[in-house]
C-alpha positions as CSV (number, residue, x, y, z in Angstrom):
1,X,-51.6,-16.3,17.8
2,X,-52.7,-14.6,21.2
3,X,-51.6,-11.3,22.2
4,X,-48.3,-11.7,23.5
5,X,-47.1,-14.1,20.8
6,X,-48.7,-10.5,18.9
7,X,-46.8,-8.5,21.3
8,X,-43.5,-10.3,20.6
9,X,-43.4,-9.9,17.0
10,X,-44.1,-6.1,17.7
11,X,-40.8,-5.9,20.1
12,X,-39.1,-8.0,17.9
13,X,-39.8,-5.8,14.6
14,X,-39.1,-2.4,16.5
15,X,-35.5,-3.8,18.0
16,X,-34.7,-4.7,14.8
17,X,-35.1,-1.8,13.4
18,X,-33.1,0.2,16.2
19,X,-30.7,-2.2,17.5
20,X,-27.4,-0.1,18.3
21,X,-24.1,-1.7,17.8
22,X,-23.2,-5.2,18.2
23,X,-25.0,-7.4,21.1
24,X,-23.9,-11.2,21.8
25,X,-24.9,-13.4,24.2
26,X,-22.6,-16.2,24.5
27,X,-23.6,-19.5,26.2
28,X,-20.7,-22.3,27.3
29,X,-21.9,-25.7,27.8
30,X,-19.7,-28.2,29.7
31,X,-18.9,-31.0,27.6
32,X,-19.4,-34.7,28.5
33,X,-16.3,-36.4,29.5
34,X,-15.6,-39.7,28.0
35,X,-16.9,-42.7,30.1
36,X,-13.2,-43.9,30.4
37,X,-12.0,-41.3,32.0
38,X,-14.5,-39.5,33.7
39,X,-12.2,-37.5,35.8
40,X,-11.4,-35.4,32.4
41,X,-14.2,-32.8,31.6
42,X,-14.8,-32.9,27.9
43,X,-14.3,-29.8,25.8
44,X,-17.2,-27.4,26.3
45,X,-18.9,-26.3,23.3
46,X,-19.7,-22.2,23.0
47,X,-22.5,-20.7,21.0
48,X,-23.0,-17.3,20.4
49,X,-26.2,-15.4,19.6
50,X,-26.6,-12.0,17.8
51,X,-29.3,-10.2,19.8
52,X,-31.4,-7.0,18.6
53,X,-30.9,-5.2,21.3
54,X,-30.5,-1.5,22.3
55,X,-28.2,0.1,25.2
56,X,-29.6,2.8,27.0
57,X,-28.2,5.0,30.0
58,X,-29.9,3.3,33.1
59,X,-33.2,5.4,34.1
60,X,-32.5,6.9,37.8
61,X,-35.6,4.9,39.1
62,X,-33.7,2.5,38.9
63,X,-30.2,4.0,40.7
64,X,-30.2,2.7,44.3
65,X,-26.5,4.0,44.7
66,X,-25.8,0.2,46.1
67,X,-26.5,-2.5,43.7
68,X,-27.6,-0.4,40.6
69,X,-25.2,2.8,39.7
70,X,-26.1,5.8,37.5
71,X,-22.6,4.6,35.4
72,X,-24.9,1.3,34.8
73,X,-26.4,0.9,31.4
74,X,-29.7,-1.1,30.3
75,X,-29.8,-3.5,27.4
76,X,-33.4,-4.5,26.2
77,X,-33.6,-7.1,23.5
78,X,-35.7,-8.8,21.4
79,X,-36.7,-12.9,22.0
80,X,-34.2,-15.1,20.3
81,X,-34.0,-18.5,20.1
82,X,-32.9,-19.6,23.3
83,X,-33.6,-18.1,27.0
84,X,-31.3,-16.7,28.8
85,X,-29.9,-18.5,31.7
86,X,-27.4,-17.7,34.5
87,X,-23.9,-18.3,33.4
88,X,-24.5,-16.4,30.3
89,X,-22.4,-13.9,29.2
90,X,-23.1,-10.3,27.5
91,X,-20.9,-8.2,25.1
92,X,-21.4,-4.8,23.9
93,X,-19.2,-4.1,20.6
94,X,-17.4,-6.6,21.5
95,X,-16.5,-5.8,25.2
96,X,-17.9,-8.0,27.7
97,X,-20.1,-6.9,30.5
98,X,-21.1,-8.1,33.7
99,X,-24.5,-8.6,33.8
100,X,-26.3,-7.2,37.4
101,X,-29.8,-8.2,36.8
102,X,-31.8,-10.1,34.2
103,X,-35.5,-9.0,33.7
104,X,-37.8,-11.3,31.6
105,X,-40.7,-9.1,30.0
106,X,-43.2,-10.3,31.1
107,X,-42.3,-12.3,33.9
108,X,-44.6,-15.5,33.0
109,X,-46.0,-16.7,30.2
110,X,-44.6,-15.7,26.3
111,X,-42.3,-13.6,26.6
112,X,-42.0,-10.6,24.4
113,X,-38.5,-8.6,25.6
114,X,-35.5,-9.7,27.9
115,X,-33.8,-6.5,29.7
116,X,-30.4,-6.7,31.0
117,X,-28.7,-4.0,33.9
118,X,-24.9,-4.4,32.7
119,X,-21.8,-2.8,34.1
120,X,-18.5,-2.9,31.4
C-alpha cells in the first residue's frame, strides 16, 4: 500500500467517524433500448450511494461573489466505490443540491477525498 492508498483509508476512517446527516450521490444511467425499436430509450437504471461526507459553511477564500457565494456550502467526502462523474446528482438530508464545482483530492493519481461546492 503507498501513501495515498495510506492516506485514503485515513480520510476515509475520520469521515466516518464525523459524517453529518445523510449524503447521497445518485447516478442515472440511460438504459439500452431494444434493437427493435431503437427509437424507444430503455428504462434507465438509478443507483444511489451513501457517502461519508461532512457539510461545512464555504470558507471566504473561496467567495468570489460571482460563481461561488458566501450562502454556498462545501461537502467533503470520503472515496466510495464509484467516481463521481458529471450528471451526478447530490442530496443533503434528503434535499437535492446543485452541485457548482467538483474537486478530486488530489487531482491525479489515488485519490483520497472528493469535495463538492453545492447551492440547495
Amino acid at each position: 500500500m503507498g501513501f495515498y492508498d495510506d492516506m485514503a483509508a485515513v480520510a476515509s476512517s475520520v469521515l466516518a467517524e464525523f459524517k453529518q446527516g445523510t449524503v447521497t450521490l445518485t447516478r442515472t444511467t440511460p438504459g439500452t433500448p431494444n434493437p427493435s425499436t431503437p427509437w424507444i430509450p430503455g428504462t434507465p437504471t438509478t443507483a444511489t450511494y451513501t457517502l461519508d461526507a461532512t457539510v461545512a459553511a464555504i470558507g471566504d477564500a473561496w467567495v468570489d461573489g460571482t460563481t461561488i457565494l458566501k450562502t454556498d456550502r462545501m461537502v467533503t467526502a470520503a472515496v466510495f466505490a464509484i467516481e463521481p462523474l458529471p450528471g451526478d446528482t447530490l442530496s443533503i438530508d434528503g434535499t437535492a443540491v446543485q452541485i457548482i464545482k467538483k474537486m478530486r483530492i488530489p487531482a491525479a493519481g489515488v485519490a483520497v477525498a472528493h469535495k463538492w461546492i453545492v447551492r440547495g
